[in-house]
N, C-alpha and C positions, 0 to 999 in steps of 0.2 A: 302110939307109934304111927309113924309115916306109913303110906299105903305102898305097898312094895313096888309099883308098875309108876309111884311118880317119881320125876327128875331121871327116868329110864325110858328113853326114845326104842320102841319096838323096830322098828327100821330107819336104815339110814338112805339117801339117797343113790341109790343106784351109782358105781365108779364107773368112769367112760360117759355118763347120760350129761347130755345138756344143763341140767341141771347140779349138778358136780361140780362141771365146768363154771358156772356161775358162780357157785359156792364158794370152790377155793379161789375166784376171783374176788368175789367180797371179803373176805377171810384176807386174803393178799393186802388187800388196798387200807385196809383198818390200821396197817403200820404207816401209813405217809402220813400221819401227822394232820392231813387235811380230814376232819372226819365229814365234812358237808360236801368235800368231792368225791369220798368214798362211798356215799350212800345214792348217788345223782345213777338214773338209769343207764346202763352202757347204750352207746349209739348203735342203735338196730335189734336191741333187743326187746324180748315181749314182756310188756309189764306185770302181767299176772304171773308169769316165771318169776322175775326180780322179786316181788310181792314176797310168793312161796317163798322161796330161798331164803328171804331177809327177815320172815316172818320164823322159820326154824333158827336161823341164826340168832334172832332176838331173843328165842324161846330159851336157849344154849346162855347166852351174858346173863340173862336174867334168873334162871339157876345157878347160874356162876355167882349173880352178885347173892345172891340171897345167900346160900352155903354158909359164910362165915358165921351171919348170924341166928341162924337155924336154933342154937342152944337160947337165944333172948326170946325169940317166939315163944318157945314152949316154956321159959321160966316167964314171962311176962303174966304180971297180974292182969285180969280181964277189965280193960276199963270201956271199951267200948261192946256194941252189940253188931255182930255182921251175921248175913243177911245171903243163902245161894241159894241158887236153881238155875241148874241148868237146861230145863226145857225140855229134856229127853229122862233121865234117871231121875230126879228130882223137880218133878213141876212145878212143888206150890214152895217156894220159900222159907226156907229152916234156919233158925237159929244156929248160929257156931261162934268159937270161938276164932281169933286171930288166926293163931297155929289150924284149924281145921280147916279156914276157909282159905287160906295159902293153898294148902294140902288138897282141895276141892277143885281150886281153879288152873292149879299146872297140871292136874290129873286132867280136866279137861282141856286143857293148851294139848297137854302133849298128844290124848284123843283123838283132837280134831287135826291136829298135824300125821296123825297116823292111818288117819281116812284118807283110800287111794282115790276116794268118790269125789271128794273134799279138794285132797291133796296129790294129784295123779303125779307119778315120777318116771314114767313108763313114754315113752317118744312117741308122739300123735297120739294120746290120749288128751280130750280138752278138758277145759277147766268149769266147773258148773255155771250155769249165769249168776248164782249168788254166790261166789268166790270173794268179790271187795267185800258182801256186808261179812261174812265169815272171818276175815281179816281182820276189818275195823274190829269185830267185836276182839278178836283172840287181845289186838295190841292195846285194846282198850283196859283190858282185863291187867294185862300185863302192866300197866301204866301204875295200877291201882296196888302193887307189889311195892314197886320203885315208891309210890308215894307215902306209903304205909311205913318202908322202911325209913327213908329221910323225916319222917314225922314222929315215925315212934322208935324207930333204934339207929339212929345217925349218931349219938354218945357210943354205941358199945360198938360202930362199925370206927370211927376213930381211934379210940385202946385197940383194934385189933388193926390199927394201921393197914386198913382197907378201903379205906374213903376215894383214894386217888381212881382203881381199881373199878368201886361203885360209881363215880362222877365220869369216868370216861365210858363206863358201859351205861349211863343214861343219858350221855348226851349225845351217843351213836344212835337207840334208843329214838330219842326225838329227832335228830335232824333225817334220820331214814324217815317218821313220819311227815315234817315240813316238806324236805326236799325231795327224795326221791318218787313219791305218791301226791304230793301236792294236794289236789283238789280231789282226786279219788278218795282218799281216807282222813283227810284234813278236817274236812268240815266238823266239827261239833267238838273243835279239841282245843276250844278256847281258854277251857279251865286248865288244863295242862300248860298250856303258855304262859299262863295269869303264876300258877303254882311253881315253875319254873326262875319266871323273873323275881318273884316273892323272893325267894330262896335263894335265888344266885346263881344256878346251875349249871347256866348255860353261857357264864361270864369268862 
């Protein structure tokens, strides 16, 4: 079984805070249709807020898309070997299956999104100096979900006529990476772009 604390965010953003504010403005704008002007930093705001924000929002689609196919994970035969440590609870790298290491990395997404130290929600509390690499890694992690599912259950996410659904929440997904962060969390996400056009994704 699932670990009871994943796909369950311990707190939410404080209502009334600046970041709220942010929130249901990203939230808002996801309906125009434009999804690469919805991801574009608002003029005057602070990037590592946007970051935050869009980094929980990501966290949110991307349990979303996964959900349907929750039951192929755990029935899927084991064909490959993966590979966690998280640096803190688990140092040296353990074997698991598919379904655990899903189970492993949104336990720690949602973690690291629940560190006030990390992820401060509180007005004039600042952000650590290593906030982008924290980031990259979370969305990196995240990517590796998206890719897993389009690679190993994109058949059973079409029978549940959920495709549309998964393709719009991964190509919000990336253009929040391209666009809205550019060159702060871009770098090194070549194979994400390469895996993208492979596939079509982003057509």
């Amino acid at each position: 079984g699932r670990s009871s604390k994943t796909f369950k965010p311990k707190k939410n953003i404080p209502e009334g805070s600046h970041q709220y504010e942010l929130l249901k403005h990203a939230e808002a704008t996801l309906g125009s249709g434009n999804l690469r002007m919805a991801v574009m930093l608002p003029e005057g705001e602070d990037l590592n807020e946007w970051v935050a924000v869009n980094s929980k929002l990501a966290n949110t689609h991307t349990r979303s898309a996964t959900s349907p196919v929750n039951v192929f994970f755990l029935l899927s035969q084991p064909r490959y070997e993966y590979h966690w440590a998280d640096g803190t609870n688990i140092k040296k790298p353990i074997k698991c299956s598919a379904p655990k290491y899903i189970d492993y990395l949104m336990t720690w997404v949602q973690d690291q999104l629940d560190d006030e130290t990390l992820f401060p929600s509180k007005i004039g509390v600042p952000f650590p100096k290593n906030f982008m690499s924290v980031a990259k890694t979370i969305l990196k992690r995240l990517f590796r979900v998206y890719a897993h599912i389009y690679h190993q259950h994109f058949d059973p996410v079409i029978q549940l006529q959920e495709e549309a659904h998964l393709n719009t929440s991964f190509k919000h997904f990336i253009f929040f990476v391209q666009v809205s962060v550019a060159g702060a969390l871009y770098h090194g996400w070549r194979m994400a772009e390469k895996f993208c056009i492979c596939f079509g994704y982003l057509c």
